[in-house]
C-alpha positions as CSV (number, residue, x, y, z in Angstrom):
1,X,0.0,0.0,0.0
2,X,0.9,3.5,-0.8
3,X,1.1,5.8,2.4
4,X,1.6,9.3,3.2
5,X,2.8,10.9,6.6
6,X,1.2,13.7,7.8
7,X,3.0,15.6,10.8
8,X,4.0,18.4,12.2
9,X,7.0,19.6,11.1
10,X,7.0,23.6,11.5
11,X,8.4,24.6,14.4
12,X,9.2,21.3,15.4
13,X,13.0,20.6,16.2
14,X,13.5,17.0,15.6
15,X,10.5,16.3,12.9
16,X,12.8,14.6,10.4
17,X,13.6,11.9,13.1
18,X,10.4,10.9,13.9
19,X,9.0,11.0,10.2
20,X,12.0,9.0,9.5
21,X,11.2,6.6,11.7
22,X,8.0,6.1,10.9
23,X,8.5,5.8,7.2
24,X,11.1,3.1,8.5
25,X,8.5,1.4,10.6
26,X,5.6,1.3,8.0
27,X,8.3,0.6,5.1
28,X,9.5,-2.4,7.3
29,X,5.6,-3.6,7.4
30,X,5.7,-3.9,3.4
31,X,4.3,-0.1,2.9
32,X,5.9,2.0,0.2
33,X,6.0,5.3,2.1
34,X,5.6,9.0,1.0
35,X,7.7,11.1,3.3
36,X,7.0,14.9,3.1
37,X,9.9,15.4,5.2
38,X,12.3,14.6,2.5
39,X,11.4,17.7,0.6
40,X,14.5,19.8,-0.2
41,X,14.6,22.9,3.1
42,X,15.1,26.3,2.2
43,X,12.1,26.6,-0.7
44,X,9.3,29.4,0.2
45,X,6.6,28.3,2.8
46,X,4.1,28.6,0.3
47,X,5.6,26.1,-2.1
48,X,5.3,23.0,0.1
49,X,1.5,22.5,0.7
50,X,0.7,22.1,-3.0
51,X,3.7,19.6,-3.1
52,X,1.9,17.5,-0.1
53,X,-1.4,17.1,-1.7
54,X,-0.4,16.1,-5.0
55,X,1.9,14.1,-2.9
56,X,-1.4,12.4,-1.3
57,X,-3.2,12.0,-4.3
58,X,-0.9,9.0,-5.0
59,X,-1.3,7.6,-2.1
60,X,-3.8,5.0,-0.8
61,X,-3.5,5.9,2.9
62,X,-2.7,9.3,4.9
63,X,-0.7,8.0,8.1
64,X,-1.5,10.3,10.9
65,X,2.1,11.1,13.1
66,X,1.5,11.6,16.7
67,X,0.8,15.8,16.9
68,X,-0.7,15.7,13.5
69,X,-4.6,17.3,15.2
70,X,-2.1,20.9,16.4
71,X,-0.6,21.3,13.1
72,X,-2.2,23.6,10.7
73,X,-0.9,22.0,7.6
74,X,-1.5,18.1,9.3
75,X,-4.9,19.2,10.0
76,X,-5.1,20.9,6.2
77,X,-3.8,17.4,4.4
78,X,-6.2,15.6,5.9
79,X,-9.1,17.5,5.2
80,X,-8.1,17.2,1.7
81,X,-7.3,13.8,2.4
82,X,-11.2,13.4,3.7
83,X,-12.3,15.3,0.5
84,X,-10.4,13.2,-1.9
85,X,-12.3,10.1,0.0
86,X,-8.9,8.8,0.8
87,X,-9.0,7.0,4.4
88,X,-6.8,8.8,7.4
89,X,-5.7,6.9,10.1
90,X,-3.5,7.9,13.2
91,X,-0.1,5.4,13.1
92,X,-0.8,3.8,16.5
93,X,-3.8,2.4,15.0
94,X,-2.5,1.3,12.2
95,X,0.3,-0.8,13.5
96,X,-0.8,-3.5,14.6
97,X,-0.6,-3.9,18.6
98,X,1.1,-7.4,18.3
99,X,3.7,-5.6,15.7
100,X,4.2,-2.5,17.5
101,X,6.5,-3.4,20.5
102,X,8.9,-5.0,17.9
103,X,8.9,-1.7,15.8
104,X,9.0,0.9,18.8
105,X,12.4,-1.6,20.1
106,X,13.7,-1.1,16.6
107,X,13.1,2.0,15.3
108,X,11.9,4.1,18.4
């Protein structure tokens, strides 16, 4: 399946880490993973939301990153996520329970 992280990642120190390791996690599961935090740095604000949601209009699945409900632009991807009737789901949820102490010791 095709995912796509959604996170917050402005004025968030460490985001590449933990979109990293999640793309890690779900990629380990057999997920081919769109990462938005692999965007080149340093473009105009403005320029990296239209990426994203042509970005999720290839994938199957948005991937919801722990934070994603107090980030403007998490909240705006899966709006348009919701209006392109692509399903959302937060990560916890969708990692299994009996995979997810294996991935947190791995990757976390």
């Amino acid at each position: 399946m095709i995912v796509y992280l959604a996170g917050p990642i402005t004025g968030v120190k460490h985001y590449k880490d933990t979109f990293n390791r999640a793309a890690a996690a779900l990629e380990d599961l057999g997920d081919i993973v769109i990462n938005p935090a692999t965007l080149p740095q340093g473009m105009p604000n403005n320029l990296y939301m239209p990426i994203c949601l042509e970005m999720i209009k290839a994938a199957d699945l948005v991937i919801l990153l722990p934070g994603w409900d107090n980030s403007e632009g998490a909240r705006l991807e899966k709006q348009f996520a919701d209006y392109q009737g692509k399903p959302t789901v937060e990560i916890n949820i969708y990692i299994p329970k009996s995979q997810a102490a294996k991935l947190v010791k791995k990757f976390f």
